[in-house]
C-alpha positions in Angstrom: 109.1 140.0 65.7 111.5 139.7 68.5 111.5 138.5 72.2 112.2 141.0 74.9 113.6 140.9 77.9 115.8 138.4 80.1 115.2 134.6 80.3 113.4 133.4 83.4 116.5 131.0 85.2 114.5 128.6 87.0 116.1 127.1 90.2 116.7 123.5 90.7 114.2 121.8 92.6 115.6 120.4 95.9 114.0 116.7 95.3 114.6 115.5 91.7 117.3 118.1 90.9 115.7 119.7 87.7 115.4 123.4 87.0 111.7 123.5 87.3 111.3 126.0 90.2 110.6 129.9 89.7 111.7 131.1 93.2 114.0 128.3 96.1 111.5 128.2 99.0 108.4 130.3 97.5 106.2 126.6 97.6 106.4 125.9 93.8 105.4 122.6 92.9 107.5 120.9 90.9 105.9 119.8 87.4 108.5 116.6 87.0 108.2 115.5 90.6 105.0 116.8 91.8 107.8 118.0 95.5 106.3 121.0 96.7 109.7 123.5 97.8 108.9 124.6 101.0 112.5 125.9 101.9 113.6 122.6 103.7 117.1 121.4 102.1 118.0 119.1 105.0 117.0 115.4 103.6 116.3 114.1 107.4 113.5 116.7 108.4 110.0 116.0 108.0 108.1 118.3 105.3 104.6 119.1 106.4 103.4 119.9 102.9 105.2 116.9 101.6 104.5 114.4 104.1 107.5 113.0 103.8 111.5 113.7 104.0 113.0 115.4 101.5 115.6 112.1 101.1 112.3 109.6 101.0 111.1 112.3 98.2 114.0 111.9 96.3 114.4 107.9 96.9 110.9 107.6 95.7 111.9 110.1 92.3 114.5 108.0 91.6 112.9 104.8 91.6 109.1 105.8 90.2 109.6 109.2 88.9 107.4 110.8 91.5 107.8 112.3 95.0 105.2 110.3 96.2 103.5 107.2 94.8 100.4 109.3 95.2 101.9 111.3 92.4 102.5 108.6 90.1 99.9 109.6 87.5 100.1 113.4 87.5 103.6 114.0 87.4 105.6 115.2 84.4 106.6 112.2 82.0 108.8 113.7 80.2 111.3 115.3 82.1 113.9 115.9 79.4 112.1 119.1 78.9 113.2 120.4 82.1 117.4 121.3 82.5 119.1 119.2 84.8 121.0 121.6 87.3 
């Protein structure tokens, strides 16, 4: 038995960096930071889905392993499984 087919290249997400995304902007949430990728790459504006800046997202990721501190519990906790772009 074989596999068919190409592999599914998943994007990087925009807040914690790993490939976890299926489609830049198409509002994936990210399994390993819980960021949802709503298109907005400049770390200054405000996300509405987020409710927070995309630079707060990635402060908080880097210091609890979540977007959010709401996110704490649910996100990923093992993100080795994920490539980092």
């Amino acid at each position: 038995m074989g596999i068919e087919g190409e592999p599914l290249i998943y994007e990087p997400c925009p807040c914690c960096g790993y490939r976890t995304v299926e489609e830049s902007a198409g509002y994936d949430v990210c399994p390993n930071c819980y960021w949802e990728d709503d298109g907005n790459d400049d770390p200054t504006k405000y996300s509405s889905v987020n409710h927070l800046t995309l630079q707060q997202g990635r402060d908080n990721f880097k210091q609890m392993g979540a977007s959010d501190p709401a996110y704490i519990d649910i996100v990923n906790k093992h993100p080795n499984k994920y490539l980092k772009a």
